[in-house]
C-alpha positions in Angstrom: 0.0 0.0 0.0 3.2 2.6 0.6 4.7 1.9 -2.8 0.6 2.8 -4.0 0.9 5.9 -2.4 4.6 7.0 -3.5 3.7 6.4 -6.9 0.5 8.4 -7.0 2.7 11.6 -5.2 4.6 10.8 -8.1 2.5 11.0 -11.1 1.1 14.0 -9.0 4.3 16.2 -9.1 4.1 15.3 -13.0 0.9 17.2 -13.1 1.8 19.9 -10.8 5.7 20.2 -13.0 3.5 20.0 -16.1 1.4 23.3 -14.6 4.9 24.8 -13.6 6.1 24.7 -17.2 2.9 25.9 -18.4 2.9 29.3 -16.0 6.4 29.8 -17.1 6.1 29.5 -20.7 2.8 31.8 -20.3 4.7 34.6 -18.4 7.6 34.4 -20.3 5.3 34.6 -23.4 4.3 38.0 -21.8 7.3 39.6 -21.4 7.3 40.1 -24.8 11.8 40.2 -25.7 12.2 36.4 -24.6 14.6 34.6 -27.1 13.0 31.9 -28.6 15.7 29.6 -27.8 14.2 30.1 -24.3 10.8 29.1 -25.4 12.2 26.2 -26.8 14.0 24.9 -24.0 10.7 25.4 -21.9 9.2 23.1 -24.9 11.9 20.5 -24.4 10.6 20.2 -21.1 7.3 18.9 -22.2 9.3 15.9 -24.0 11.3 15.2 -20.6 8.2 15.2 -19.1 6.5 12.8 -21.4 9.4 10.5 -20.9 9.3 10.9 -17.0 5.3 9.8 -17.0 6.6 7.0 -19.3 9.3 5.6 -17.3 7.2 6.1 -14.0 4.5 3.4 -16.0 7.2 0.9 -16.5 8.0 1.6 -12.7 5.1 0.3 -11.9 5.0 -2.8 -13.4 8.8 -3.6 -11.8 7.4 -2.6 -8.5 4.6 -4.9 -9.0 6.7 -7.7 -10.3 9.0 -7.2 -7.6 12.3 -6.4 -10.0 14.0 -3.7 -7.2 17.1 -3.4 -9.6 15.0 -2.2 -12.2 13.2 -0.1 -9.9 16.1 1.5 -8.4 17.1 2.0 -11.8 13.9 3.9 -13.3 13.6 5.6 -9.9 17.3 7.2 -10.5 16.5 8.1 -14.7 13.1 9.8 -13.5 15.3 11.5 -10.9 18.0 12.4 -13.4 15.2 14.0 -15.8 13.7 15.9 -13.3 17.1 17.3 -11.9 17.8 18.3 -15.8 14.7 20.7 -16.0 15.6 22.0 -12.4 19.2 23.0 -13.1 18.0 24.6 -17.1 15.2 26.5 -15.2 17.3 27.6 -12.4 19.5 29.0 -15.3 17.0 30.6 -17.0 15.6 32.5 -14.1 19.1 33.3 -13.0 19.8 35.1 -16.7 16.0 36.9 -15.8 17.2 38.4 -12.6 20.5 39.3 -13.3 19.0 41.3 -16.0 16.2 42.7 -14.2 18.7 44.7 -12.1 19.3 46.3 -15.8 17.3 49.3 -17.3 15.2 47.9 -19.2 15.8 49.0 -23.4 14.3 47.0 -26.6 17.7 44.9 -26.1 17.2 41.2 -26.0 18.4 39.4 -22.8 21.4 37.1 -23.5 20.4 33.8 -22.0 22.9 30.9 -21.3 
C-alpha cells in the first residue's frame, strides 16, 4: 500500500511540474523580448516530461513484479530528468534576474 501511495505523489508532481512549465512558458510569453531559444528549451521540457510519465508506468510494473534493480534504476532516470529541468530552469531565471537589475531598453536578454 506505501509503494501505492509513492507512486500516486509521483504522477502527482508530473501534473503539478506539467502546470509549472505551463505558467512559465505563459509569463515568459508576456514579457514580450524572450529569445526563442528560451521558449524552446521550456518546450523541451514537455518531451522530458512525457518521458518521465513513461518511465514512471514501467515503474510500476517492476514494482509490481517485484524487479528492485529495475526499480532503483527507473527511480534514478526519473530523478536524473527531473534534476535536468531543475538545473535549465534555475538557469534561466538566473539570466531573468541578473538582467532585471538592468534598465530595461528593446535589447534582448542574452540567456545561457
Amino acid at each position: 500500500m506505501q509503494d501505492n501511495n509513492i507512486v500516486n505523489r509521483l504522477f502527482s508532481s508530473f501534473t503539478d511540474l506539467e502546470s509549472a512549465i505551463t505558467s512559465a512558458r505563459a509569463t515568459l510569453e508576456e514579457k514580450g523580448s524572450v529569445p526563442d531559444e528560451v521558449l524552446r528549451r521550456l518546450d523541451s521540457y514537455d518531451g522530458i516530461l512525457s518521458k518521465q510519465r513513461k518511465l514512471a508506468q514501467t515503474l510500476c510494473d517492476h514494482i509490481s513484479s517485484g524487479n528492485w534493480d529495475e526499480v532503483a534504476r527507473h527511480v534514478g532516470l526519473i530523478n536524473g530528468l527531473s534534476a535536468m529541468i531543475r538545473d535549465d530552469a534555475r538557469a534561466i531565471l538566473s539570466s531573468l534576474s541578473l538582467n532585471s537589475d538592468t534598465e530595461e531598453t528593446d535589447e534582448e536578454i542574452p540567456f545561457c
